[in-house]
N, C-alpha and C positions, 0 to 999 in steps of 0.2 A: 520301437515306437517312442516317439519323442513324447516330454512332459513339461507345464510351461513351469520354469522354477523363478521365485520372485529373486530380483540383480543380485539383493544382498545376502542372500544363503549362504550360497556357500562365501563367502568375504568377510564373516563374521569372525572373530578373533587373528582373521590376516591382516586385512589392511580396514576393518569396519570393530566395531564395537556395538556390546549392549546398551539398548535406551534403558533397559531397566538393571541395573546393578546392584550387588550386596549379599548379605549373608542373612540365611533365612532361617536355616536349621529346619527344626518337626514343624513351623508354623508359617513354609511355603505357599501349601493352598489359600490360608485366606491372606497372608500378606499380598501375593501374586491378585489375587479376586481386587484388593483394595486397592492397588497401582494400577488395574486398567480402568478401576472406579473413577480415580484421579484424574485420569488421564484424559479419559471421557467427559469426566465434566470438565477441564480446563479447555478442551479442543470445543467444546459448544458454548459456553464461558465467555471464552476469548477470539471470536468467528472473528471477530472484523479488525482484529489488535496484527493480523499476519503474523501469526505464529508459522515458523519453519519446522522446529521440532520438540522436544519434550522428553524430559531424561529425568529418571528419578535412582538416586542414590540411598541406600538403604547400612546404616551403620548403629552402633549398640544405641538404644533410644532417641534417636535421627532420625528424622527423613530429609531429604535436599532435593528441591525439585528445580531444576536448571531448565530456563522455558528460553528457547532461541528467537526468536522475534524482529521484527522487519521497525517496528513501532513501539520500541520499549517506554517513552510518555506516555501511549495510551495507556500500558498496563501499569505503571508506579504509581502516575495519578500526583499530585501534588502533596509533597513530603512525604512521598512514599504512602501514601492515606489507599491505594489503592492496593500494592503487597498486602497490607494489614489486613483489607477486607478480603481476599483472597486466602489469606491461613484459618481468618473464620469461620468461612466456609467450608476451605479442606478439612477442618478439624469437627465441625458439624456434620458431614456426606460420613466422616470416619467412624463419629462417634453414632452415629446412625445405625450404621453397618454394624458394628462390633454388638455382643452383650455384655451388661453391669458388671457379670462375672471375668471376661475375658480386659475389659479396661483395667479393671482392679486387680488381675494377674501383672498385667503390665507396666502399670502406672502410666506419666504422663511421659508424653513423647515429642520432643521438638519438634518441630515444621521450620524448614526455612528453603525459602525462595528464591533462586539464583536467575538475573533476567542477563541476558546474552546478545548483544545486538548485534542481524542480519547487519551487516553493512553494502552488500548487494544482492540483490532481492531477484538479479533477473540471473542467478548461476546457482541457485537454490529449487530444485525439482518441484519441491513441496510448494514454494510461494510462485511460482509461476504455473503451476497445476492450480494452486487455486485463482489465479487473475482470470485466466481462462473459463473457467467454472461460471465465474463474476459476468466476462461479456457474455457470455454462450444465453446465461439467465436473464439475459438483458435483450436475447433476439438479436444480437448479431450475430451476421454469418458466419459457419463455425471454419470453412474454409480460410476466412479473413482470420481470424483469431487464431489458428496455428499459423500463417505465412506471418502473420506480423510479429506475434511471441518469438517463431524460433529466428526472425530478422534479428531481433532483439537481444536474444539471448549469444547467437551467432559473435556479433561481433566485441564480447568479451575474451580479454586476453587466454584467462583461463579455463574456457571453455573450447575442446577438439569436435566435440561432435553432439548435438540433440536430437532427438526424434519422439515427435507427439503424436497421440492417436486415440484417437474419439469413437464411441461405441454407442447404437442407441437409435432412437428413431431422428435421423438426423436433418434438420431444418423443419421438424414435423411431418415429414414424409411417411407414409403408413407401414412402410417397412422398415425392419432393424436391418441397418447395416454397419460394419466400421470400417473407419478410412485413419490413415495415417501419412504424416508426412517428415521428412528425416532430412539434416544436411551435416555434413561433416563425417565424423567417422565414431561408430560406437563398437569395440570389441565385444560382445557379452556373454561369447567364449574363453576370454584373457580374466584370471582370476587376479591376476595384481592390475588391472584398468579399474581405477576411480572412478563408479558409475553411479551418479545421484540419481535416485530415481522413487517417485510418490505416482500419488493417482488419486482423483476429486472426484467429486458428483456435482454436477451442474441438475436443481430440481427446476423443469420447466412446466408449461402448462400440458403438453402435449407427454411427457412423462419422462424420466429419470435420462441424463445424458452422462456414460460413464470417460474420464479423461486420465489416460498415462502420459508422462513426464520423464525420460531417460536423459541426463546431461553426463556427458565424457568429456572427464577433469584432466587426461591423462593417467600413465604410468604411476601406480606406487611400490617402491621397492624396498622399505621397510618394513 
């Protein structure tokens, strides 16, 4: 019996990498608790800045948080005044978390914030799962909304193959069903195939609309 396995499982340390990296030692559990702290509040944070992805780097009294992004102005902010208010905060949600005794084992720990700009937005899983999300909450047809995205996405050079698909009660129909539509070619048996792949929630009035996002980049042989 088959099991559904998310793209990137098995592609982790072949041709994929950790979003979360570093050396942790005995004090994995709560640094791991605190990186998806992070992570969580920079992904509701930064809803409308088109974040693509989010990578935190962990080295001796470091942290380094590399935020990919479609709209890195929105997130710097003028003179940078926008980073600033953002290690505020991380270092407030941390110092939150932590206790008196556990800070003072530690001492004081750098934050720095690495922003990374999407330069196309429409060959990135994550930011075209969320554009999708965006019309679907706005009541257009969800059928329109993947024929037009994967139009879109289609005629980039580097992209071989997409295919979207939507879950949920769809147009407000009283029953859940999902529907999907695909063009070009997606191996997702081929463990060196480059396959970008995220999933959104579209929240409507009629209730939750779930959206997967596969892009096949090609071969990697490295």
């Amino acid at each position: 019996m088959s099991h559904k396995v998310h793209p990137k499982a098995y592609r982790i340390k072949g041709i994929e990498d950790w979003n979360i990296r570093g050396f942790y030692g005995k004090k994995m559990p709560r640094y791991l608790a605190e990186d998806f702290l992070i992570k969580d509040f920079l992904r509701k944070k930064l809803k409308e800045a088109s974040v693509a992805n989010i990578e935190i780097e962990h080295s001796a009294n470091k942290l380094n948080i590399i935020i990919y992004t479609a709209r890195p102005g929105l997130i710097i902010g003028r003179g940078g005044e926008g980073i600033e208010l953002l290690k505020l905060e991380i270092e407030k949600k941390v110092r939150k978390k932590n206790t008196k005794k556990q800070a003072k084992a530690e001492g004081e720990r750098e934050i720095k914030i690495e922003i990374k700009e999407v330069k196309n937005p429409w060959i990135s899983a994550s930011l075209v799962a969320q554009m999708a999300a965006q019309q679907i909450e706005k009541r257009i047809p969800f059928r329109q909304v993947l024929k037009k995205s994967i139009d879109r996405v289609i005629t980039n050079r580097e992209v071989k193959g997409i295919r979207m698909e939507v879950a949920g009660r769809l147009n407000g129909i009283e029953i859940a069903r999902r529907e999907w539509l695909a063009q070009g070619r997606l191996p997702r048996s081929t463990l060196r195939a480059d396959i970008d792949y995220a999933q959104d929630e579209a929240f409507c009035t009629y209730g939750k609309i779930g959206i997967k996002v596969w892009i096949y980049k090609g071969d990697k042989f490295d």
